[in-house]
C-alpha positions in Angstrom: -3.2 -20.3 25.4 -3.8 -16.6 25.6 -8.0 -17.8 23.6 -9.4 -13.7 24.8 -6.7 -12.3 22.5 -6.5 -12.2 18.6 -2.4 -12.3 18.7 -0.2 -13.9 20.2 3.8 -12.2 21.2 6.9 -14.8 21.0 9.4 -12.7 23.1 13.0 -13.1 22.3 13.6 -13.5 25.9 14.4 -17.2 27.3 13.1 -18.6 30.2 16.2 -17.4 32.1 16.2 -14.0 31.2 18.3 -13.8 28.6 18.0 -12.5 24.9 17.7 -14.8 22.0 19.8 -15.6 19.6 20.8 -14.8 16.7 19.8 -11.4 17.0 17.3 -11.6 13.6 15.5 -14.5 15.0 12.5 -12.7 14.9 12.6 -11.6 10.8 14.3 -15.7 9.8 11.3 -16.9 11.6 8.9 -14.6 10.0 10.9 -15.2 6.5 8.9 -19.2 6.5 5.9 -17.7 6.2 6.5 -14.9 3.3 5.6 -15.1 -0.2 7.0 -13.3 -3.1 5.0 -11.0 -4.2 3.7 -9.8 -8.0 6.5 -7.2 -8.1 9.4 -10.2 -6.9 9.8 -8.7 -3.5 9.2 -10.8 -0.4 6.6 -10.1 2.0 5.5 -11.4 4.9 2.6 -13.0 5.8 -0.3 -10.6 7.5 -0.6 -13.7 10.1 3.1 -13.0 10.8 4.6 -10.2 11.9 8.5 -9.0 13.7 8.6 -6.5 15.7 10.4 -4.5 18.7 8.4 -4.6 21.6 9.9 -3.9 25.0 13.3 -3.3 23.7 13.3 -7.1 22.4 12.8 -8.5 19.3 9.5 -10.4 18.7 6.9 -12.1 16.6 3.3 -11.3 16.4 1.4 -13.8 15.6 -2.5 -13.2 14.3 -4.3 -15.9 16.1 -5.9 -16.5 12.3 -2.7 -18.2 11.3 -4.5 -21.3 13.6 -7.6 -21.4 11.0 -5.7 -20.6 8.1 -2.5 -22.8 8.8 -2.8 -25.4 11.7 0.4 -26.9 11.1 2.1 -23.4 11.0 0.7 -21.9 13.9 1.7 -25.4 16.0 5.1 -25.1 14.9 5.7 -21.7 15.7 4.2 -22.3 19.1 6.5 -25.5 19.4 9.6 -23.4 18.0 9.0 -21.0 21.2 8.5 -23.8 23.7 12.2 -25.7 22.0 14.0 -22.2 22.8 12.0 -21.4 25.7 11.0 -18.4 24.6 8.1 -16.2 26.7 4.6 -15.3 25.2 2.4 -13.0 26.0 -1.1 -11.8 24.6 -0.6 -9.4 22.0 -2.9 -6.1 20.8 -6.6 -6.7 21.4 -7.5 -5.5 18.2 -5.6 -6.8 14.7 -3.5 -4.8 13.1 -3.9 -3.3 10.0 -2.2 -4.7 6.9 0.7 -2.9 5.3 2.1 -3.2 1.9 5.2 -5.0 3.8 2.5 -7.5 5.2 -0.2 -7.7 3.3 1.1 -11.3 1.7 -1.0 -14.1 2.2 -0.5 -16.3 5.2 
């Protein structure tokens, strides 16, 4: 799914058109994957990104999370396909890590 691009989006959009709920989906999600960091302050992972796209809520997802984590990446993908959520290919190039993601993955 989407192999030409480096990230993957999970809309917060169901099949039907509708938004997803609860409305911080996108950070809870994105929550499994932080890490406190040195300083006690959580972070999330630099695979693993919400963010407002389209006027919706979404997850970025850095392909790398299917190296690093297997298991993860699968059950994010199978998390969007349970809510029928849409995807789309993300930004062709990765983004760069900021201090509120640079966690590991």
């Amino acid at each position: 799914m989407f192999n030409d691009a480096p990230e993957i989006v999970i809309k917060g959009i169901t099949g039907h058109g509708e938004p997803f709920r609860p409305g911080d989906w996108a950070e809870r999600l994105s929550s499994v994957f932080s890490v406190l960091s040195e300083s006690g302050h959580l972070e999330y992972s630099p695979c693993l990104e919400p963010i407002f796209a389209g006027g919706n809520h979404c997850v970025a997802v850095d392909r790398a999370l299917e190296t690093v984590n297997p298991q993860g990446f699968a059950l994010l993908l199978q998390f969007a396909r349970d809510n029928r959520l849409r995807m789309r290919p993300g930004r062709r190039v990765r983004r760069p890590e900021t201090p509120a993601t640079g966690g590991p993955p």
